[in-house]
C-alpha positions as CSV (number, residue, x, y, z in Angstrom):
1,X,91.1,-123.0,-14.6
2,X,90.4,-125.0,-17.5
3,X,92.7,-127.8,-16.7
4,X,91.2,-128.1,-13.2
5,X,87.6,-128.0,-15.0
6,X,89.3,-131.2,-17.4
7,X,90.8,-133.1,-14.7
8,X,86.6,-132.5,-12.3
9,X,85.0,-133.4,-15.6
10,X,87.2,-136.9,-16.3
11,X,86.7,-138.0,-12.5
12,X,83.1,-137.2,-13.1
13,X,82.7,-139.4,-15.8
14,X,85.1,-142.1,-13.9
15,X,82.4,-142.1,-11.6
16,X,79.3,-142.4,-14.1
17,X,81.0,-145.2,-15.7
18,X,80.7,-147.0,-12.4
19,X,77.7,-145.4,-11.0
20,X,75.4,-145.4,-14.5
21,X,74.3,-142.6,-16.5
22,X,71.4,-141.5,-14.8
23,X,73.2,-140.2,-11.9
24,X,75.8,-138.9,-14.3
25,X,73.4,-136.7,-16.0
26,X,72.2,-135.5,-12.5
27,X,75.1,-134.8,-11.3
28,X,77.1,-133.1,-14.0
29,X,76.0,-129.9,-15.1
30,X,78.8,-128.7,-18.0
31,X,78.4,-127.1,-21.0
32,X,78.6,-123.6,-19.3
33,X,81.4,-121.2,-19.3
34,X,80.2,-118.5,-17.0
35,X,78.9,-119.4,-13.4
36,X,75.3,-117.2,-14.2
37,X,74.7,-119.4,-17.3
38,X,72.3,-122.1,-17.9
39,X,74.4,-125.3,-18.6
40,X,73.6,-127.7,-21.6
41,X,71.4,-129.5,-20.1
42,X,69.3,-127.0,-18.4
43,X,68.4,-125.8,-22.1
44,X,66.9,-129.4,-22.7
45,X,63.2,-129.6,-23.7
46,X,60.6,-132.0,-23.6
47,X,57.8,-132.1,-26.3
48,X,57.3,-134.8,-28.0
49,X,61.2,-136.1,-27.4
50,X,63.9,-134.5,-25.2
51,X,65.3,-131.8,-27.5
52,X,67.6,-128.7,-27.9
53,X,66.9,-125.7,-29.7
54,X,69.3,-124.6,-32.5
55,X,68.6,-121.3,-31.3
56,X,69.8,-122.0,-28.3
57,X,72.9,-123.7,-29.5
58,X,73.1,-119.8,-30.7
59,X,73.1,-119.1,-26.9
60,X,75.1,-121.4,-25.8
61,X,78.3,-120.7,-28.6
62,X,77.8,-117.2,-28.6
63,X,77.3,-116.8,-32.4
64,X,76.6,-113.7,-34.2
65,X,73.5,-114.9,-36.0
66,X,71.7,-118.0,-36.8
67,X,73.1,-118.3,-40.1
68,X,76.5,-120.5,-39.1
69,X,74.1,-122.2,-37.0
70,X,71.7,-123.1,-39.5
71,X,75.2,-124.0,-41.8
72,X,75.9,-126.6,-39.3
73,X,72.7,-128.1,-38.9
74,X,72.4,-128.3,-42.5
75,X,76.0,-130.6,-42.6
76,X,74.7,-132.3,-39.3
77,X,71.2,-133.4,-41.4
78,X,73.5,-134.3,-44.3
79,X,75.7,-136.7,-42.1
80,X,72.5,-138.4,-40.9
81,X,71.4,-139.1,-44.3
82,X,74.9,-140.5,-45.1
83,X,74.4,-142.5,-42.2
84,X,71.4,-143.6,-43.4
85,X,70.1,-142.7,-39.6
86,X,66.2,-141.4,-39.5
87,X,66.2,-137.5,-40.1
88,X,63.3,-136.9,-38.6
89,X,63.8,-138.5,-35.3
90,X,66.6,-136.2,-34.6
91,X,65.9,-133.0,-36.4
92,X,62.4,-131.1,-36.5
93,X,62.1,-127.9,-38.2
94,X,59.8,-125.2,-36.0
95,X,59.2,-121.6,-36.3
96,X,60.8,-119.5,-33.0
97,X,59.6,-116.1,-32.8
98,X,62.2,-113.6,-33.2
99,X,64.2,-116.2,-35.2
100,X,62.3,-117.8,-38.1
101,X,63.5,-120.9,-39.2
102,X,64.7,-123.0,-35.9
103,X,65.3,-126.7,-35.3
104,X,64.3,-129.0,-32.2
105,X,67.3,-131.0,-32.2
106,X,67.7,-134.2,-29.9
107,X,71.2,-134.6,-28.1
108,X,72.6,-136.9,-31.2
109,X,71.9,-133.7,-33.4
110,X,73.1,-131.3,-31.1
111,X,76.6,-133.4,-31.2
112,X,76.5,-133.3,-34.9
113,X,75.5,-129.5,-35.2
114,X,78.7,-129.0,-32.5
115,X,81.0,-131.3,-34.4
116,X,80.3,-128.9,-37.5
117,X,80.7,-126.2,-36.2
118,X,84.6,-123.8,-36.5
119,X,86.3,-125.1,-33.7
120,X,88.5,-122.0,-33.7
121,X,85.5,-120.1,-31.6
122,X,86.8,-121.4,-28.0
123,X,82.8,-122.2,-27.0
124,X,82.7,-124.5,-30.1
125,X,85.9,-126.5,-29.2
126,X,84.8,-126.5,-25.6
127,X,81.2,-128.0,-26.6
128,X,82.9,-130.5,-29.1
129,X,85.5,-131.5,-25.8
130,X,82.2,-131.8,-24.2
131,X,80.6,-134.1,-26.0
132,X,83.6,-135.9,-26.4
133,X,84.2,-136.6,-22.8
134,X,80.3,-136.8,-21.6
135,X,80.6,-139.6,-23.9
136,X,83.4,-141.1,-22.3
137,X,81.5,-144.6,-21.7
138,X,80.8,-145.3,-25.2
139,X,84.5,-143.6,-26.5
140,X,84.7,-146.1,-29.2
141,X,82.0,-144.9,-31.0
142,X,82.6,-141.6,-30.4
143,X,84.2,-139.4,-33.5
144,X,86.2,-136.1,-33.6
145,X,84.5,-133.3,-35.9
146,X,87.4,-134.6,-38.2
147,X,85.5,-137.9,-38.5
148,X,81.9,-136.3,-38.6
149,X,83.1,-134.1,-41.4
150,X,84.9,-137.0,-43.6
151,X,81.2,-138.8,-43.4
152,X,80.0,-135.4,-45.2
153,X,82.8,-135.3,-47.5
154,X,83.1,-139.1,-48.8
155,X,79.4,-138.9,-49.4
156,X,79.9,-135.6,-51.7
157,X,82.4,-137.8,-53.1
158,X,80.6,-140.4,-54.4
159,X,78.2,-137.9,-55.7
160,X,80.1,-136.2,-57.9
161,X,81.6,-139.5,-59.0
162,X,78.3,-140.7,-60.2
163,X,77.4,-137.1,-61.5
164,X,81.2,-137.5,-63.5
165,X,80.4,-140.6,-64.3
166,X,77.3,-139.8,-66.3
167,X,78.7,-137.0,-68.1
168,X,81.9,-139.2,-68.9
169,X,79.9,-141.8,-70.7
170,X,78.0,-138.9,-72.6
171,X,80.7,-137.8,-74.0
172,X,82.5,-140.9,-75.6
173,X,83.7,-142.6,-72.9
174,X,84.0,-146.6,-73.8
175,X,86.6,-147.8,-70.3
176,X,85.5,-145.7,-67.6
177,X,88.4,-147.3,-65.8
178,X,91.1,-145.8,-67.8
179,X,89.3,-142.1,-67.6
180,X,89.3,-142.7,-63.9
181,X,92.5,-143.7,-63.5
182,X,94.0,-140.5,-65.7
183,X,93.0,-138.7,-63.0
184,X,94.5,-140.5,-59.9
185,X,97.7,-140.6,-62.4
186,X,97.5,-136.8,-62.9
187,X,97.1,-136.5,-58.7
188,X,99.1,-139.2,-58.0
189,X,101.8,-139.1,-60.5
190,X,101.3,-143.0,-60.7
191,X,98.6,-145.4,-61.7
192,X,96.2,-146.3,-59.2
193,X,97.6,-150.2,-58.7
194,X,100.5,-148.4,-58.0
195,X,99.2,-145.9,-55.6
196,X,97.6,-148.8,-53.6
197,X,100.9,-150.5,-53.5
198,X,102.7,-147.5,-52.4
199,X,100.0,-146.5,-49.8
200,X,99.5,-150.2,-48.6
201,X,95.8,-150.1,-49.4
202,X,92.9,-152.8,-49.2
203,X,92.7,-154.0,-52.7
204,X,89.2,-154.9,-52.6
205,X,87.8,-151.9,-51.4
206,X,87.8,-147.8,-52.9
207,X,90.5,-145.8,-51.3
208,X,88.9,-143.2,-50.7
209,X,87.7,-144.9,-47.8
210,X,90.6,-144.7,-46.0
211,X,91.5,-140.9,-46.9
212,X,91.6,-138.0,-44.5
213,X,89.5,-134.7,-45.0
214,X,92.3,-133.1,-46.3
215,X,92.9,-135.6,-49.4
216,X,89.6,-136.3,-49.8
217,X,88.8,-132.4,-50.4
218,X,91.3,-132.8,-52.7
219,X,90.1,-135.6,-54.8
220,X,86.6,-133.7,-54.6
221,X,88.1,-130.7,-56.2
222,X,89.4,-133.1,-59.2
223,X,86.0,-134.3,-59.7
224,X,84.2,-131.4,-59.9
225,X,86.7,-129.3,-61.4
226,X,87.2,-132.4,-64.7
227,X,83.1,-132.2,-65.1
228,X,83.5,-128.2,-64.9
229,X,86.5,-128.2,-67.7
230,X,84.9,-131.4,-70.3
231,X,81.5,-129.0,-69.7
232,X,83.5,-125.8,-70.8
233,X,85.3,-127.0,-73.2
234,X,82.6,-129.3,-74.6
235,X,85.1,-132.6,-74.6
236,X,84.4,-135.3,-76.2
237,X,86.5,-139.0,-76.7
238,X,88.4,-141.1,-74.7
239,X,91.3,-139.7,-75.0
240,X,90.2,-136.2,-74.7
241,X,88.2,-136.2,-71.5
242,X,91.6,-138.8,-69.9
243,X,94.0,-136.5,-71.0
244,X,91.6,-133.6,-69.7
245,X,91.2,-135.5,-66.2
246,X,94.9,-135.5,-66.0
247,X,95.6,-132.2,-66.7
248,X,93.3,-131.7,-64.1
249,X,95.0,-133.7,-61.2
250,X,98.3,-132.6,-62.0
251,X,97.0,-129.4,-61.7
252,X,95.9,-130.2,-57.7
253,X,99.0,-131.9,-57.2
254,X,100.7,-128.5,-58.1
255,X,98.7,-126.7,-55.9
256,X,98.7,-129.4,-52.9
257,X,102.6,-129.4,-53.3
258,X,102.7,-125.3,-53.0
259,X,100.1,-124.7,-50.2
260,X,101.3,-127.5,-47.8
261,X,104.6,-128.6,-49.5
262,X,103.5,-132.6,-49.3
263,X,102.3,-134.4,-52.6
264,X,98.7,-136.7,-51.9
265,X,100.5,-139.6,-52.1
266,X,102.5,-139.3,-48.8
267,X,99.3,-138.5,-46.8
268,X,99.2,-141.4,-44.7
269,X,96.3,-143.2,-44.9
270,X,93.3,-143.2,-41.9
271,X,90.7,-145.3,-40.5
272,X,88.5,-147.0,-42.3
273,X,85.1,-145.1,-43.2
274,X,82.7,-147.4,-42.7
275,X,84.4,-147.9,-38.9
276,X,83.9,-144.3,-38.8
277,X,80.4,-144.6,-40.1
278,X,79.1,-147.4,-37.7
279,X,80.9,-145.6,-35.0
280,X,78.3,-142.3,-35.2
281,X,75.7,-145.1,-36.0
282,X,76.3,-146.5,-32.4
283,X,77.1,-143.2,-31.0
284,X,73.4,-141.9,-31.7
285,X,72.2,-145.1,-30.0
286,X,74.3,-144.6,-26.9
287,X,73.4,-140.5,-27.1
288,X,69.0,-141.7,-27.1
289,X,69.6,-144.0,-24.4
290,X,70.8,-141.2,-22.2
291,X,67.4,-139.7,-23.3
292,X,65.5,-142.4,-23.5
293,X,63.6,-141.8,-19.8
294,X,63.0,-139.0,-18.5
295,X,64.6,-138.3,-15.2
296,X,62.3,-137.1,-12.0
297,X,64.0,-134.4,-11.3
298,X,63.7,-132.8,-14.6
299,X,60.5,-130.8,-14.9
């Protein structure tokens, strides 16, 4: 059944590519898994700007409270601000009775929300898949929740970097460039001239730009885990906060090595954030225009 609902859905959107989107949102009504169900786009509001509930994205996946929900939204507002793409024309905070907090969120924030959400609930991945594919005409700009969620993490990144930074330079550090690098050394178990070379790396740009969620939790953990350990153990020097830093990544090289069996440096490498970045960028273009007028038939 679902591969029949697949194959309707691609020839669908075969047909809108050809025919324009306004008769493609007419005519495809998806988003629902149960023939007495409102689809996705029957839950659509208009007030102000066409809109989803959060609360009804709690309908519509089935979840056990609003709490995951709000969780996602929450990561969903984050990416937009890493984006640097207006908050407030995509996300609205309103009061729903019966709920409390609740969020009017336009169709770029309901793709978001979606692409945050566990993908291991079956209405989750199908509403990610959906998303995917309605989007079929602008695919290029159109990112996997693996994508949405390296925007959220790269930002936390460079965060903690500048938050590392700080404390770094409190604390006696004169070549933040050394300290840095006795923690990619720790990680790595090689300098990080060497780890470019190794991983084939643009030299003129930070690497972590072309890591994958996985390694860039991990370099996340190293951050914040080094502040954690000079804090606790109230470091101070050079040499004591690089030796300190590459305790610490040797110590998430250890565990990297026992959990998955592969050391960071032979995660391959991915594409490049800021394609990832101006991707969503264009994607919540593409999503408003679908938006943009209102069709007749809608009431």
């Amino acid at each position: 059944m679902a591969d029949m609902v697949e194959e309707t859905h691609l020839a669908s959107v075969s047909n809108a590519m050809a025919q324009g989107w306004s008769r493609y949102m007419t005519e495809i009504e998806v988003f629902h898994f149960d023939g007495d169900k409102p689809s996705f786009e029957a839950y659509g509001r208009e007030n102000g700007f066409r809109h989803w509930l959060a609360s009804d994205l709690l309908k519509m996946l089935e979840y056990p409270s609003m709490d995951a929900v709000r969780k996602a939204v929450n990561k969903a507002i984050a990416a937009c601000a890493n984006l640097g793409v207006p908050i407030l024309e995509n996300f609205k905070e309103v009061e729903t009775e019966g709920i409390g907090k609740d969020y009017c969120l336009s169709r770029f924030a309901c793709y978001l929300t979606v692409m945050n959400c566990n993908p291991r609930n079956p209405r989750v991945a199908a509403a990610q898949a959906y998303f995917i594919t309605m989007a079929e005409a602008f695919r290029q700009y159109v990112q996997t929740s693996e994508g949405v969620e390296r925007v959220l993490i790269r930002g936390e990144v460079s965060d903690r970097e500048k938050s590392l930074s700080a404390i770094a330079y409190g604390r006696g550090v004169e070549n933040y460039a050394f300290f840095q690098n006795a923690g990619y050394r720790g990680m790595y178990n090689m300098n990080m001239n060497d780890l470019r070379a190794f991983k084939n790396a643009p030299q003129d740009r930070s690497i972590l730009d072309f890591m994958g969620k996985t390694e860039l939790a991990a370099n996340l953990f190293r951050i914040t885990q080094t502040e954690e350990k000079i804090s606790k153990e109230n470091l101070k020097g050079q040499k004591n906060l690089e030796r300190a830093h590459e305790s610490v990544g040797r110590e998430v090289r250890q565990s990297m090595k026992r959990i998955s069996g592969t050391e960071p440096e032979f995660m391959p490498l991915v594409e490049d954030i800021r394609q990832v970045k101006s991707g969503l960028k264009k994607a919540g273009k593409e999503f408003a225009k679908i938006d943009g007028k209102k069709d007749p038939k809608r009431k």
